[in-house]
C-alpha positions as CSV (number, residue, x, y, z in Angstrom):
1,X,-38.6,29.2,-23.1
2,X,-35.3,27.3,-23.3
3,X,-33.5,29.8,-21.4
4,X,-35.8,30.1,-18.7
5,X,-36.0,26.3,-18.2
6,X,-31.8,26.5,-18.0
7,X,-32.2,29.2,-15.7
8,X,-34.7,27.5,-13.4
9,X,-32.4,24.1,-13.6
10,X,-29.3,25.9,-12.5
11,X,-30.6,27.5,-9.6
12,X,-32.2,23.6,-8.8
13,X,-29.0,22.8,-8.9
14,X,-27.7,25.8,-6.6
15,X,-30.0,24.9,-4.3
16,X,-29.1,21.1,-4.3
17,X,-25.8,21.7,-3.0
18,X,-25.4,25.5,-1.2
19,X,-29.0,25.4,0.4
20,X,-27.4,22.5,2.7
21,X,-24.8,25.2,4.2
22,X,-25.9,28.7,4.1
23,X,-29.6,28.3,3.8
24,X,-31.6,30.9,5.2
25,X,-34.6,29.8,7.5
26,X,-37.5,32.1,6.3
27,X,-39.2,33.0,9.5
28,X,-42.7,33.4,9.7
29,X,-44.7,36.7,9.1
30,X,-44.2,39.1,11.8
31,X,-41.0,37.6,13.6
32,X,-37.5,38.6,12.9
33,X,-34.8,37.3,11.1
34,X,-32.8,35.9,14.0
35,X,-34.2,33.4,16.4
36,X,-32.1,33.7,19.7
37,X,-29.9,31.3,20.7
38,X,-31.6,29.4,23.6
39,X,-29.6,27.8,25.7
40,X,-31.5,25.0,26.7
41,X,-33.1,22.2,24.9
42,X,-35.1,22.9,22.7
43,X,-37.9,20.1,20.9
44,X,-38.3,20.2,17.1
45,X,-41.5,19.4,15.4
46,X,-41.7,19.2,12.0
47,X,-44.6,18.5,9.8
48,X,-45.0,18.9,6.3
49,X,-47.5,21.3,4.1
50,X,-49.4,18.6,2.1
51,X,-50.0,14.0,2.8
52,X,-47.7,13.5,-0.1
53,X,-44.9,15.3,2.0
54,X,-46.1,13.5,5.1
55,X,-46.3,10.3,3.5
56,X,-42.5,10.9,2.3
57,X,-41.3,13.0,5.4
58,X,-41.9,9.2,7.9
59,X,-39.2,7.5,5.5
60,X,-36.4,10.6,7.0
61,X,-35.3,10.2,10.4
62,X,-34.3,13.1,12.4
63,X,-33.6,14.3,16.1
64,X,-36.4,15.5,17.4
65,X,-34.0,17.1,21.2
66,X,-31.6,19.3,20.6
67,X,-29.6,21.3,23.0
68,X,-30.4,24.5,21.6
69,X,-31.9,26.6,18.6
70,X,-28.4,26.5,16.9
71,X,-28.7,22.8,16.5
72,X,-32.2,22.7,16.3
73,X,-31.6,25.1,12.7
74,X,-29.2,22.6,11.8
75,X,-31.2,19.9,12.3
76,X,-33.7,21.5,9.5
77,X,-31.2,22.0,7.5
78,X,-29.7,19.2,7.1
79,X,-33.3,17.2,6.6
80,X,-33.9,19.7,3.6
81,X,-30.1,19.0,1.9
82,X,-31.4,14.4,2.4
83,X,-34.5,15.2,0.5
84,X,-33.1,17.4,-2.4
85,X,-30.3,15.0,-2.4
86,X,-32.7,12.3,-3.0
87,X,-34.5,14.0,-5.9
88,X,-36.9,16.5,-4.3
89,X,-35.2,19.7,-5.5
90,X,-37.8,22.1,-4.2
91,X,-37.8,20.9,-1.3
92,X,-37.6,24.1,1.7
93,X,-38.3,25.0,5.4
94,X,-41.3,27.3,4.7
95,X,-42.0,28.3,8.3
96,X,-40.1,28.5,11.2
97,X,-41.5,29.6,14.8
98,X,-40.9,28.9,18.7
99,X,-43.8,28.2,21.4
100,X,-41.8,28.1,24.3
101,X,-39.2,25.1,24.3
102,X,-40.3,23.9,21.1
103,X,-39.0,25.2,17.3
104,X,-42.3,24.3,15.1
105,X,-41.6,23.7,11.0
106,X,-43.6,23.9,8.2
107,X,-41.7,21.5,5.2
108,X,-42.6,22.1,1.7
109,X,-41.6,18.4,0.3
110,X,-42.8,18.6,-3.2
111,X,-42.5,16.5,-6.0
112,X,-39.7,14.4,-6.8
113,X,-38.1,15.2,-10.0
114,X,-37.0,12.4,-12.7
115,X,-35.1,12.2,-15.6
116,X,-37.6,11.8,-18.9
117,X,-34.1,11.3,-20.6
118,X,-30.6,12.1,-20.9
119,X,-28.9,11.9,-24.1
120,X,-25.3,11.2,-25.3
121,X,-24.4,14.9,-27.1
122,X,-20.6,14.0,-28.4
123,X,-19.5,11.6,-25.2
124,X,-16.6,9.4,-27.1
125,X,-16.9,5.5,-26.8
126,X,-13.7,6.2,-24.6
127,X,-15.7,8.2,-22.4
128,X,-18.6,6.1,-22.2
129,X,-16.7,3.2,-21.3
130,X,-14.6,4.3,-18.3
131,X,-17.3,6.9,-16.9
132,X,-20.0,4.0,-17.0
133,X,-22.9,6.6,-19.3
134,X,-25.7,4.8,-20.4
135,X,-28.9,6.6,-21.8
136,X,-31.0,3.6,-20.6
137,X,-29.7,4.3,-16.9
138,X,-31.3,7.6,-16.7
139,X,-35.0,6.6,-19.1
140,X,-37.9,7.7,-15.9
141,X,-34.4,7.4,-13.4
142,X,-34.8,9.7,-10.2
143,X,-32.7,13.2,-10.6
144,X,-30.1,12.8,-7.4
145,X,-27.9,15.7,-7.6
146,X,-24.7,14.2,-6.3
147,X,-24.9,11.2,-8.9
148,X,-25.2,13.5,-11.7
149,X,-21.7,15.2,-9.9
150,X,-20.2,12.4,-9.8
151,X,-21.4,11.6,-13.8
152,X,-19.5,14.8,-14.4
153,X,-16.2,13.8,-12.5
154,X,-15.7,10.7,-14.0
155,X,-16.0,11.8,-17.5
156,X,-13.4,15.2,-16.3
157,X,-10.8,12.5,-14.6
158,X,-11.2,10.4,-17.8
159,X,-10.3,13.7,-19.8
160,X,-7.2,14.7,-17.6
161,X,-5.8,11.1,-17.7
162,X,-5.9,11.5,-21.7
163,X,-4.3,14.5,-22.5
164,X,-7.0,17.1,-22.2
165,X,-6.8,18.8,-18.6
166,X,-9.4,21.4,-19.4
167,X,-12.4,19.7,-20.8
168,X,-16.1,21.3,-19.5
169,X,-18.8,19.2,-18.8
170,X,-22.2,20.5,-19.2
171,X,-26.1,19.9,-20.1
172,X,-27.4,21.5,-22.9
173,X,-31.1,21.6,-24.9
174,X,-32.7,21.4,-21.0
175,X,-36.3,21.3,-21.0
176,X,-38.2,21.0,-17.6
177,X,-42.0,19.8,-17.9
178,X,-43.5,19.3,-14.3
179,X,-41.4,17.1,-12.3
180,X,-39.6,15.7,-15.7
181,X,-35.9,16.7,-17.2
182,X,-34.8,16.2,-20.5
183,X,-31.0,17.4,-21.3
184,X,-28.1,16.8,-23.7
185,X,-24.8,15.8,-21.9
186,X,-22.3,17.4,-23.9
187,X,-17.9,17.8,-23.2
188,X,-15.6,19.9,-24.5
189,X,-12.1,18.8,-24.6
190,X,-10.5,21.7,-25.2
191,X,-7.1,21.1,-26.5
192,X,-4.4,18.2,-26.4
193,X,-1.8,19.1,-23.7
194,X,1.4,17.1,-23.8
195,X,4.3,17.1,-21.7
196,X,7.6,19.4,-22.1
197,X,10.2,18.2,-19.7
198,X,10.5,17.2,-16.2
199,X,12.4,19.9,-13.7
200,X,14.3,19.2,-10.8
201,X,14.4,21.9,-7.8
202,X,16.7,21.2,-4.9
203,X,20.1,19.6,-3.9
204,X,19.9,16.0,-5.8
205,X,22.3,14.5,-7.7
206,X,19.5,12.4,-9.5
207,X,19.8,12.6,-13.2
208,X,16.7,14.1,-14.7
209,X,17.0,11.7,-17.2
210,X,16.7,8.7,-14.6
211,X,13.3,10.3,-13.5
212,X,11.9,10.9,-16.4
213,X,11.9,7.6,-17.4
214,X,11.2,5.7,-13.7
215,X,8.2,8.3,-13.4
216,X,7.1,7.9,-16.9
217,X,7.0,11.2,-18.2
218,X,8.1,11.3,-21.4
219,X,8.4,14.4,-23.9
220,X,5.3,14.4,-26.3
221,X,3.4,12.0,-24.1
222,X,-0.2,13.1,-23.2
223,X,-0.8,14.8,-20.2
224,X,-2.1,12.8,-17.4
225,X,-3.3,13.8,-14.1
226,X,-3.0,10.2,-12.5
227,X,0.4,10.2,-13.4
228,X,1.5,13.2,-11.8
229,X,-0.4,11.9,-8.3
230,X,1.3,8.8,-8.4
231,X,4.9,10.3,-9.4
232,X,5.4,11.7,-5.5
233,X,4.5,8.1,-4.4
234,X,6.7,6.6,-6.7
235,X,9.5,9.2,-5.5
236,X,8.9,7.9,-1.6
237,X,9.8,4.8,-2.8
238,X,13.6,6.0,-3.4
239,X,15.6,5.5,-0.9
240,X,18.1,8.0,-1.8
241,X,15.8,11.0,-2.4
242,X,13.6,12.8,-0.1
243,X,10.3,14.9,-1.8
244,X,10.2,18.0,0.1
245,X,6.9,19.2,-1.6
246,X,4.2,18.4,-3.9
247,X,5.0,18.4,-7.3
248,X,3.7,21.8,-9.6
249,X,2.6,22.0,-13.1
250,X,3.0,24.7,-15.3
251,X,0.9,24.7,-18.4
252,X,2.2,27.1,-21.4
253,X,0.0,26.7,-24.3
254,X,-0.2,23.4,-25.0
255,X,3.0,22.0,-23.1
256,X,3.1,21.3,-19.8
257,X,6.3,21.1,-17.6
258,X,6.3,19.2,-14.1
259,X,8.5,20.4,-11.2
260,X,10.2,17.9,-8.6
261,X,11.2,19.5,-4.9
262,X,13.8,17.1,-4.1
263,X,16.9,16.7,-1.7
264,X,19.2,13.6,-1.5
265,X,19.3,11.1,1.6
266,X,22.7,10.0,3.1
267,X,21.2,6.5,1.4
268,X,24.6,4.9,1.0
269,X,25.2,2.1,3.8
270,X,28.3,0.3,5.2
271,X,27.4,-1.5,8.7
272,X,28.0,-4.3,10.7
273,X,26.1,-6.1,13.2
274,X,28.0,-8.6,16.5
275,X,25.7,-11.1,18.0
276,X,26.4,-12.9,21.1
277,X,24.9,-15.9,21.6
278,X,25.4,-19.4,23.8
279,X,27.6,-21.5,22.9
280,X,26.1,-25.1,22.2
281,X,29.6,-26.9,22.7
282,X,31.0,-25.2,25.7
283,X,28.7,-23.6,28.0
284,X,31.1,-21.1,29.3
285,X,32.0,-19.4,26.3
286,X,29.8,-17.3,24.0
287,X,29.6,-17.7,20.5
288,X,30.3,-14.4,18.5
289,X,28.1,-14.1,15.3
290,X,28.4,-11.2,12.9
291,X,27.3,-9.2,9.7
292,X,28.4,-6.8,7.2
293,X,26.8,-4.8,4.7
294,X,27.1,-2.7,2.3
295,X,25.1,-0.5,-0.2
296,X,25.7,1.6,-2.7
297,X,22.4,3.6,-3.7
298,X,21.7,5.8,-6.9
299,X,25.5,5.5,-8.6
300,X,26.1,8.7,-10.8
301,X,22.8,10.0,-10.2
302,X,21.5,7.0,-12.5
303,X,19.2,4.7,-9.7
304,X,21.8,1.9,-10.3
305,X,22.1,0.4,-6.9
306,X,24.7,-2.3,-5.7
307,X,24.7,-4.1,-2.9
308,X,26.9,-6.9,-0.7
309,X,26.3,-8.9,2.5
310,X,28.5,-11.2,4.7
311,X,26.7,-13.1,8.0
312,X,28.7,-15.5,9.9
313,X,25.3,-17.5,11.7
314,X,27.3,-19.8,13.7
315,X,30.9,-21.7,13.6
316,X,31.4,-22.8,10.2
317,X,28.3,-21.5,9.0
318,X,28.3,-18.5,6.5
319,X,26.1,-16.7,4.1
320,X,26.8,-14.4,1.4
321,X,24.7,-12.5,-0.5
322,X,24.7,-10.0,-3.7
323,X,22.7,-8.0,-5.7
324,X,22.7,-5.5,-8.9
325,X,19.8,-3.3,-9.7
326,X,19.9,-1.6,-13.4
327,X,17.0,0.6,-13.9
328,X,15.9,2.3,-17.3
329,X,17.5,-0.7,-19.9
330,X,18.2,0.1,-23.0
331,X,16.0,3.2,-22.2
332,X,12.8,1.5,-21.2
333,X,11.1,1.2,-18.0
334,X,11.9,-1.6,-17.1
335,X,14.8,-2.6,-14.2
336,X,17.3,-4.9,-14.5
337,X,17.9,-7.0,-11.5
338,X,20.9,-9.7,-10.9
339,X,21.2,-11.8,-7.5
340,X,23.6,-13.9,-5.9
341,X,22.5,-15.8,-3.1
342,X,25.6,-18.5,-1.1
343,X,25.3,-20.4,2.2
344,X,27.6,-22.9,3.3
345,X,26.2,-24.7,6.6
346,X,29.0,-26.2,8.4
347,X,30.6,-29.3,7.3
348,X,27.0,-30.6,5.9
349,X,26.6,-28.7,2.9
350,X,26.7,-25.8,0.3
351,X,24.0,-23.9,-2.0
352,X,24.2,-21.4,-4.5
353,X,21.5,-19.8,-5.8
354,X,22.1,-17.2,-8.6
355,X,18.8,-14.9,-9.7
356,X,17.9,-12.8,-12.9
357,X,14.9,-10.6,-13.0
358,X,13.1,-7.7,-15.1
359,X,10.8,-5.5,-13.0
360,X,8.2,-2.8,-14.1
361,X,7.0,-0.5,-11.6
362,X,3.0,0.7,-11.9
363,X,1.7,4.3,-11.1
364,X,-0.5,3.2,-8.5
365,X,3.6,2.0,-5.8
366,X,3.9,-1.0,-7.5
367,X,6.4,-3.3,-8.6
368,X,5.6,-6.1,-11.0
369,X,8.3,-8.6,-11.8
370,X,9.1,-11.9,-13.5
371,X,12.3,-14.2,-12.8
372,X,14.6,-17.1,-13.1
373,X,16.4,-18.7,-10.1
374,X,18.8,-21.2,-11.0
375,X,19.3,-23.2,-7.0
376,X,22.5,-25.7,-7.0
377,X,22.7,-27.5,-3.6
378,X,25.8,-30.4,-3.0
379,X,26.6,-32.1,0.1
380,X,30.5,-31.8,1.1
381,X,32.9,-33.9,1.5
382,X,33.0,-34.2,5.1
383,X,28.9,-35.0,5.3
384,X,28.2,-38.7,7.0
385,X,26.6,-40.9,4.1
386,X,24.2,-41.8,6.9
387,X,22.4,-38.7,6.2
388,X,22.3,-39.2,2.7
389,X,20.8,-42.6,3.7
390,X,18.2,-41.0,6.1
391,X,17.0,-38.9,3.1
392,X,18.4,-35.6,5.1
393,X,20.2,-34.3,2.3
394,X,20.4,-35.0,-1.1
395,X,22.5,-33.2,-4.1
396,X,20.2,-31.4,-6.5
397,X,20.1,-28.8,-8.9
398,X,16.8,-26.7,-9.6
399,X,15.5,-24.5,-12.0
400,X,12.5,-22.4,-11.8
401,X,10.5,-19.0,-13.3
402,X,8.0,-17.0,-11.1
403,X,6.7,-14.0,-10.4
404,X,6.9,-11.3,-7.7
405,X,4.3,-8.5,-7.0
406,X,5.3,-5.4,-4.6
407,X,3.2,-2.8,-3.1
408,X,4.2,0.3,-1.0
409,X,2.5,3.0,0.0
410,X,4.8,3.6,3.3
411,X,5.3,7.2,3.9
412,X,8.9,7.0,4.1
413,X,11.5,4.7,3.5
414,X,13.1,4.1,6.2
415,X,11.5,4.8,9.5
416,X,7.5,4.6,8.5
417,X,4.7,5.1,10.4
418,X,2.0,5.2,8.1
419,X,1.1,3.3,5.3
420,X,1.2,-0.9,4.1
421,X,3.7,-3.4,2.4
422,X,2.7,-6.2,0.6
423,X,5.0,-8.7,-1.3
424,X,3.5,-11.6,-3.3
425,X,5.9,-14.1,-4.8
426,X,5.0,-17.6,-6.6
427,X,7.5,-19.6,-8.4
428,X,7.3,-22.9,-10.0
429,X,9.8,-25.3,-11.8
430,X,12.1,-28.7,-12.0
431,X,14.1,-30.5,-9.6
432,X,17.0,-33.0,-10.8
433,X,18.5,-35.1,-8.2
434,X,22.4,-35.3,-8.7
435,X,23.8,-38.9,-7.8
436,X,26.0,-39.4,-5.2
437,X,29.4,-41.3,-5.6
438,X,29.2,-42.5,-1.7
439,X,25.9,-44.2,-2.3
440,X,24.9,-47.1,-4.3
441,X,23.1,-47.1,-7.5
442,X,20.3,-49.1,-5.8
443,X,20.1,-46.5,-3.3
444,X,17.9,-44.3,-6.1
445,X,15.7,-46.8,-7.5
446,X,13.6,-45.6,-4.6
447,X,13.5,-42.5,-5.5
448,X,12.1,-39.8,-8.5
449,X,15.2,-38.1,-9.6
450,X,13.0,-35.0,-11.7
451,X,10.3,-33.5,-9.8
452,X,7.4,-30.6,-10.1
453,X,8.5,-27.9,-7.2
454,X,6.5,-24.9,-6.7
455,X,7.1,-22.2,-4.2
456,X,4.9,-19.4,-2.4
457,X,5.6,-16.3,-0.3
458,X,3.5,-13.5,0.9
459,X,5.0,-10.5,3.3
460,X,2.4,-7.6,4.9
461,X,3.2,-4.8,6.8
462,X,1.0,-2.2,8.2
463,X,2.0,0.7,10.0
464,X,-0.9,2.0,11.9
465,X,0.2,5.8,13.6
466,X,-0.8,5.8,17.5
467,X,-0.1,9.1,18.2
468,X,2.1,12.3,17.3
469,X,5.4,10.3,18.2
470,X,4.3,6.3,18.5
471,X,3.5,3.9,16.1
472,X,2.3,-0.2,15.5
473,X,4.1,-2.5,13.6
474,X,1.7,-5.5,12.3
475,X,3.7,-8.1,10.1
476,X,3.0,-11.1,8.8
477,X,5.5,-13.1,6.6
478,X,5.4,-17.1,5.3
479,X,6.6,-19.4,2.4
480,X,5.8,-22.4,1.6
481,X,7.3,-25.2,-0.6
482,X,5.5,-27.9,-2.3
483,X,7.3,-30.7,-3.6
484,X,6.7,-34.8,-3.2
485,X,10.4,-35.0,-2.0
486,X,11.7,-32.3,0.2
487,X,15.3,-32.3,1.7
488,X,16.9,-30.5,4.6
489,X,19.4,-28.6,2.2
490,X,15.8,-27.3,0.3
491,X,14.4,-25.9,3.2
492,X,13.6,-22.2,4.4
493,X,15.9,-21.0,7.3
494,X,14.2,-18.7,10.4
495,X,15.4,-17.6,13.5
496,X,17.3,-14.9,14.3
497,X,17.2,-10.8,14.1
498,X,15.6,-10.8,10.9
499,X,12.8,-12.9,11.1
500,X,12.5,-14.5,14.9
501,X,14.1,-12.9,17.4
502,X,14.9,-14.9,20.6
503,X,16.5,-17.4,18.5
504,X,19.8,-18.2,16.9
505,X,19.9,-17.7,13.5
506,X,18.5,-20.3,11.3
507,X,17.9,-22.1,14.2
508,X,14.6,-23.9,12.7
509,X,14.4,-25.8,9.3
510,X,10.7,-25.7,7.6
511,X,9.4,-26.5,4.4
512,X,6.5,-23.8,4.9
513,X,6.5,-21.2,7.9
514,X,4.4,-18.2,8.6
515,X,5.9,-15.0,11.5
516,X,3.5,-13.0,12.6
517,X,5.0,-9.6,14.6
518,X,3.5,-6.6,16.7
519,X,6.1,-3.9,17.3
520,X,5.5,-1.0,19.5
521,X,8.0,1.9,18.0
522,X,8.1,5.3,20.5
523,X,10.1,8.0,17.9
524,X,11.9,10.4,20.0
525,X,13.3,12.3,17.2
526,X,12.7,11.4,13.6
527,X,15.0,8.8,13.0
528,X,15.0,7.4,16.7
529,X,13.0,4.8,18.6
530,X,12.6,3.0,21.2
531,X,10.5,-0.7,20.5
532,X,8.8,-3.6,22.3
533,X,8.1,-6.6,20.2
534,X,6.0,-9.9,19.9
535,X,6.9,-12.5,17.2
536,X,4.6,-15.6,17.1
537,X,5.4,-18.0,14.4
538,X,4.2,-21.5,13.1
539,X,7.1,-23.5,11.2
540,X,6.6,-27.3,9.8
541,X,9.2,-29.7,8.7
542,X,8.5,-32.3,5.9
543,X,11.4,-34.7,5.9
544,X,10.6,-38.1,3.6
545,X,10.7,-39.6,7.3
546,X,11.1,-36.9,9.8
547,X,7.5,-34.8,10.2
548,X,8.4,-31.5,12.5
549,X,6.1,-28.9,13.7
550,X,6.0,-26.0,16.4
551,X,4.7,-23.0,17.8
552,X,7.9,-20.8,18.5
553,X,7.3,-17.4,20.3
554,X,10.3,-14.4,20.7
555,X,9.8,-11.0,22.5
556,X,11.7,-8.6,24.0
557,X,12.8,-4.7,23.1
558,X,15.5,-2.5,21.8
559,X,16.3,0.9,20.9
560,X,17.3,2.1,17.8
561,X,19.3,6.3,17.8
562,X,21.1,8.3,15.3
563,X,24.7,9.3,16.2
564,X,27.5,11.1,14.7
565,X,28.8,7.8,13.1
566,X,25.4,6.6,11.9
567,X,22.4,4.6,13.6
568,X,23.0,2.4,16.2
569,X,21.3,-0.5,17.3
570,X,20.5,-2.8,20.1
571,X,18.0,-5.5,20.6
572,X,17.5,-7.7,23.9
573,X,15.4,-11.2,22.8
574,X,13.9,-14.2,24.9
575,X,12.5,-16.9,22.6
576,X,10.5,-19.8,23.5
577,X,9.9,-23.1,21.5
578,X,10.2,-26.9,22.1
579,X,14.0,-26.7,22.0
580,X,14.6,-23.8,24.1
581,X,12.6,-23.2,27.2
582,X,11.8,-18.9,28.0
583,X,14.8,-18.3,30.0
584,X,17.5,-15.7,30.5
585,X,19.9,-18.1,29.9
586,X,19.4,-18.1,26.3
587,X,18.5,-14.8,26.3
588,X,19.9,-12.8,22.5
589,X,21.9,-9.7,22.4
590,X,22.3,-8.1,19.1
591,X,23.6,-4.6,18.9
592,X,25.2,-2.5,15.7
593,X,26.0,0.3,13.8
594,X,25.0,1.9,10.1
595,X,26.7,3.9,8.8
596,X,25.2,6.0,6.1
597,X,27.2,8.3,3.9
């Protein structure tokens, strides 16, 4: 008896899912097996063999004018798969038959089966947590075929994320009484598979031990699926390697042993950027800006990564910035990340802003990190003690701890066009106001020399693919600092190539700003484009006496082309704000070369 009742259950569940695709019509006595294709429309009527099926058959919608007697079938079809989806297993087209234009049905609806119960055969608590089983859920519950599936799945993905990559799912002790099903869910893990090593096919100079431990695959470690999905997003994230297929798995016994198709990227970058912009202090002369970079990317094979930048913004304004990357310390995980942050503004004043971090990266392109920034701004020298007096500047030294979240599922590193960024940052910590010996004692009596600062920053980019060889940029990117007394030497910087084009940079002071950006890119090879852009950005100034705000606007267009010496660059900018009307007067050229080796 049990037997039979399995026997009868599986082909239920045959039907639940195959009927829907290759179901045969069964024509009625004394026509043949093929209706022919009529080839115009054709009016189905369907009406079922009992009132129960009627009464069920006006919740189902269906179309009622086809175009012909192919669709018309499919039609059927399709209604039959909807009602054993939704419990009515027998369900069937008993008859099918034509008077002229229209294609008459005869439904057989039947019952609708239930669970009477479904037990827990051996399901772990492990299992029963993360695939959501509960005997109580399924006590007089409808049967629906593609819930029990997904049942299945969950516990199966739960079993390859543990170690045990062939584990069965199945029902056992199945008893069928009318429309009622009674079955023991049982699993069978199988065997423990661990992993063996990691292998590296192709031309890469990437350690295999630098992998192993950035995709967390260690010897010995249970085998898990998830891991193995996420490792070739994790690898996108490189900029110095490029995956040239999926990763394989070979299972030998109880080992398994992953395989990496990888080639290295020319990721290495020197470059250098000339701006020319309009000189403030003599109208006939142009003011030559400039940067320099460089980058060196995955030293020795290892992922270290060290990096330098010079920008001169404007005449006696520089910026210099460093940074050291250290993945895998002392063996672990986690990265290592040093900073170096200096910019001298002109004769007014200079801040140095050193950074330590210790990053984790997730499976699912994620970066999780924690820091401390250690900010030391002074006046000069040469800075008028009237701006110390107008509360413009003010020396201080601050000292906070935050965290920084990153996620990246960009389909390549450097010239997307699929896939979203997001960068969430939130830092909190002290401010100490440094006296000044130009100014009076008196002079801070007004003031609170320790405060509470706290910071915020988001960044958001999504790259949405237009067609085979276009692309839209959508960016949004904004910080904000909080802080009862807010200086000019405290405040963000924008303007320029990397954050508002049309616009000298740093040309605006804010103490919370937002950029949004919509960038047309045209690829006419794959690392070539041509681009139109929008920026649209909001800034606000909170001086102690000065309040600021504004609506500044940038567009223009550019082109960016690989050449024998690198990638070269050009970008044409207008920018519009309450400072600088939209004119081609102050129009921005920026144009440069990187070179990648």
């Amino acid at each position: 008896m049990y037997k039979i009742a399995a026997f009868v259950f599986c082909v239920l569940l045959w039907q639940s899912f195959a009927q829907a695709q290759n179901q045969p019509v069964r024509p009625e006595a004394g026509t043949t097996g093929t209706v022919a294709k009529v080839q115009q429309e054709v009016t189905l009527s369907i009406k079922a063999l009992d009132a129960a099926g009627k009464q069920v058959l006006r919740q189902y919608s269906y179309r009622t004018s086809l175009p012909d007697s192919a669709a018309a079938r499919k039609e059927v079809q399709a209604l039959v798969h909807r009602l054993q989806q939704d419990s009515y297993l027998l369900a069937s087209a008993d008859t099918l038959s034509f008077s002229g234009n229209t294609l008459h049905v005869k439904l057989h609806v039947g019952q609708p089966f239930k669970w009477a119960r479904l037990r827990n055969g051996n399901l772990s608590e492990g299992i029963l947590v993360e695939s959501g089983f509960r005997e109580k859920f399924y006590l007089g519950a409808p049967f629906e075929p593609a819930e029990y599936v997904k049942l299945q799945q969950r516990i199966l993905d739960y079993a390859e994320r543990n170690g045990y990559p062939f584990a069965s799912v199945w029902l056992d002790s199945i008893r069928i009484e009318g429309n009622q099903i009674e079955a023991a869910l049982l699993v069978e893990k199988a065997f423990l598979v661990t992993y063996d090593s990691l292998e590296v096919v192709g031309e890469t100079k990437t350690q295999q031990k630098f992998l192993m431990r950035y995709l967390q695959l260690l010897p010995g470690q249970p085998y898990n699926q998830d891991q193995i999905d996420a490792s070739q997003r994790m690898l996108s994230q490189l900029p110095y390697v490029k995956v040239t297929r999926a990763p394989q798995v070979r299972f030998v016994r109880d080992k398994a042993k992953v395989y990496y198709f990888l080639e290295d990227r020319q990721a290495n970058q020197v470059d250098g950027v000339v701006g020319f912009l309009p000189n403030p202090t003599r109208s006939d002369k142009l003011l030559v800006t400039g940067e320099a970079n460089l980058n060196i990317r995955n030293i020795k094979g290892t992922g270290k990564q060290l990096g330098l930048q010079w920008r001169r913004v404007n005449k006696g304004s520089v910026i210099l910035n460093g940074e050291y990357l250290h993945p895998n310390l002392l063996g672990t995980p986690f990265e290592l990340g040093a900073k170096f942050n200096l910019l001298k503004q002109d004769s007014s004043f200079i801040t140095v802003q050193p950074r330590l971090q210790l990053a984790y990266y997730t499976l699912q392109y994620g970066k999780f990190s924690v820091f401390t920034e250690w900010r030391n701004s002074r006046t000069l020298s040469s800075a008028n003690v009237q701006s110390l007096q107008r509360l413009d500047l003010a020396d201080a030294q601050t000292n906070t701890y935050g965290l920084n979240y990153l996620w990246n599922n960009l389909d390549d590193f450097y010239f997307p066009r699929r896939g979203r960024l997001v960068e969430l940052q939130v830092a909190a910590g002290n401010k100490k106001l440094l006296r000044s010996p130009g100014l009076e004692k008196s002079f801070y009596e007004t003031l609170q020399l320790k405060t509470t600062q706290l910071s915020l920053g988001v960044r958001v980019e999504s790259f949405f693919r237009l067609g085979q060889n276009s692309a839209l940029l959508a960016r949004l990117r904004g910080e904000a600092l909080l802080n009862d007394q807010i200086f000019l030497n405290d405040m963000y910087r924008i303007g320029g190539l990397s954050s508002l084009r049309g616009f000298d940079d740093y040309f605006f002071y804010a103490s919370s700003y937002g950029v949004g950006t919509l960038e047309y890119r045209l690829f006419t090879a794959a690392d070539s484009y041509v681009l139109l852009f929008y920026d649209q950005a909001y800034y606000r100034s909170d001086l102690e006496k000065v309040k600021a705000s504004g609506y500044p606007l940038g567009l223009g267009g550019g082109i960016s082309f690989s050449t024998g010496a690198g990638i070269f660059q050009l970008v044409y900018s207008l920018g519009k704000s309450e400072q600088q009307p939209l004119s081609f007067k102050y129009s921005k050229i920026h144009f440069g070369i990187t070179s990648k080796f």
